[in-house]
C-alpha positions as CSV (number, residue, x, y, z in Angstrom):
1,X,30.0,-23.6,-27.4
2,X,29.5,-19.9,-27.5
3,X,27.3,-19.2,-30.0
4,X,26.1,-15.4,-31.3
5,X,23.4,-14.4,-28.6
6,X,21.6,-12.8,-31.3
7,X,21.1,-16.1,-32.8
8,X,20.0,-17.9,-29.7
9,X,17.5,-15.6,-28.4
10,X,14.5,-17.0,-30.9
11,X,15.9,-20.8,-30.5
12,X,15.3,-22.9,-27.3
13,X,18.0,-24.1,-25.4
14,X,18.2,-27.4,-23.5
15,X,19.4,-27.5,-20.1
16,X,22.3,-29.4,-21.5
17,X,24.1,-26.5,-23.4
18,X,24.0,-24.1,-20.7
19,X,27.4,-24.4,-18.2
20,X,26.6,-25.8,-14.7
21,X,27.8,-23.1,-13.0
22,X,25.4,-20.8,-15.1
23,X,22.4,-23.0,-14.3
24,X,23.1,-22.8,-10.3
25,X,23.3,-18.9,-10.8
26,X,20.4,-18.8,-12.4
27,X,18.6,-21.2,-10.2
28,X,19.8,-19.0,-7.2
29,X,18.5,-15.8,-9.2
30,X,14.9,-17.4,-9.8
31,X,14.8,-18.4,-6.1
32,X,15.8,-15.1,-5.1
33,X,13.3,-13.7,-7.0
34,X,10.1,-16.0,-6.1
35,X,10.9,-15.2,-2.6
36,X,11.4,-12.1,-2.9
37,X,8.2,-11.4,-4.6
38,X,6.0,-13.9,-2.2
39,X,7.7,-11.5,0.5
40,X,5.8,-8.4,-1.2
41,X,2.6,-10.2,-2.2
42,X,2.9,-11.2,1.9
43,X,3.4,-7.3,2.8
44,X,0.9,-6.4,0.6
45,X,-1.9,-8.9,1.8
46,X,-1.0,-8.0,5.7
47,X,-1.9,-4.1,4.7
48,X,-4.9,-4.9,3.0
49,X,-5.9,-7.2,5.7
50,X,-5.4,-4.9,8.4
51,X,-7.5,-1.8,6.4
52,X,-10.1,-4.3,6.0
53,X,-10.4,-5.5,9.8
54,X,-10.2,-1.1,10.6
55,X,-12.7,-1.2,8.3
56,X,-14.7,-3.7,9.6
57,X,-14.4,-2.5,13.1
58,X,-15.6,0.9,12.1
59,X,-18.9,-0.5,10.2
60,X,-19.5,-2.2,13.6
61,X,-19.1,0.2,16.1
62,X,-21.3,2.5,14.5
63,X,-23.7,0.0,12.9
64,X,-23.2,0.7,9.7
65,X,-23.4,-2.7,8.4
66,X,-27.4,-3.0,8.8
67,X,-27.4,0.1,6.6
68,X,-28.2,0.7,2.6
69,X,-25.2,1.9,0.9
70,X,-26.9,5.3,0.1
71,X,-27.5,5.8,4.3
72,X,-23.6,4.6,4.7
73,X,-22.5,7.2,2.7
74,X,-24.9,10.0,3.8
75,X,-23.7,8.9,7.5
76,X,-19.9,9.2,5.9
77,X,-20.6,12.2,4.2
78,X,-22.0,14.2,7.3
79,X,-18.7,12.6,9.3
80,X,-16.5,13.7,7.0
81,X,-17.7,17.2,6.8
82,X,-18.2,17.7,10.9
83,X,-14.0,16.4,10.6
84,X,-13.2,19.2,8.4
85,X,-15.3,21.6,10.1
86,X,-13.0,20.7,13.4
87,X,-9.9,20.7,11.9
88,X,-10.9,24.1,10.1
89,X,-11.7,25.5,13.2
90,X,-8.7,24.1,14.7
91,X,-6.8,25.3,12.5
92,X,-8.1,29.4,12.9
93,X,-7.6,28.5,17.2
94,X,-4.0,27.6,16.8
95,X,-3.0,30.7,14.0
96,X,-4.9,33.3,16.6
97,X,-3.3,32.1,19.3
98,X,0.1,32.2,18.2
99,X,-0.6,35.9,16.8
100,X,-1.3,36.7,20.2
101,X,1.2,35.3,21.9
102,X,3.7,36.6,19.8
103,X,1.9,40.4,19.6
104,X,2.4,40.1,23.6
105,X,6.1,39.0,23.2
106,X,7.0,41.6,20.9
């Protein structure tokens, strides 16, 4: 019954010719393996759901959904920048601070 693998890869096989024991394995395996991957595709559409309700939530607490898409992005544009102006800032408050406190240790 064993035949050269090389041989059998281009042929079909009937479900006859394969061993039992190799067809519950493999049946296992492909179980295994759809649930496995409806387990990502799960994960993966809880993420994205979750974005999209943050997302959603954001548009309407500020109102952004009765805007154009060119006034939603000018509204985004001007957030982002105030942010990064903060965390700049921030950033210079927290490095000062600590050279002082650690000139008046020293």
């Amino acid at each position: 019954m064993e035949a050269d693998s090389k041989e059998r890869l281009g042929s079909e096989v009937s479900e006859d010719e394969i061993p039992l024991e190799d067809r519950n394995a493999f049946k296992a395996h492909s179980e295994y393996l759809a649930r496995r991957h409806y387990q990502q595709r799960t994960a993966w559409r809880q993420i994205v759901t979750w974005v999209n309700s943050k997302i959603t939530l954001y548009n309407v607490t500020f109102g952004l959904y009765i805007l154009d898409w060119w006034e939603v992005l000018l509204v985004n544009t001007v957030g982002a920048l105030i942010l990064c102006f903060l965390l700049y800032h921030l950033c210079l408050l927290i490095i000062t601070t600590i050279t002082t406190v650690a000139s008046l240790l020293s």
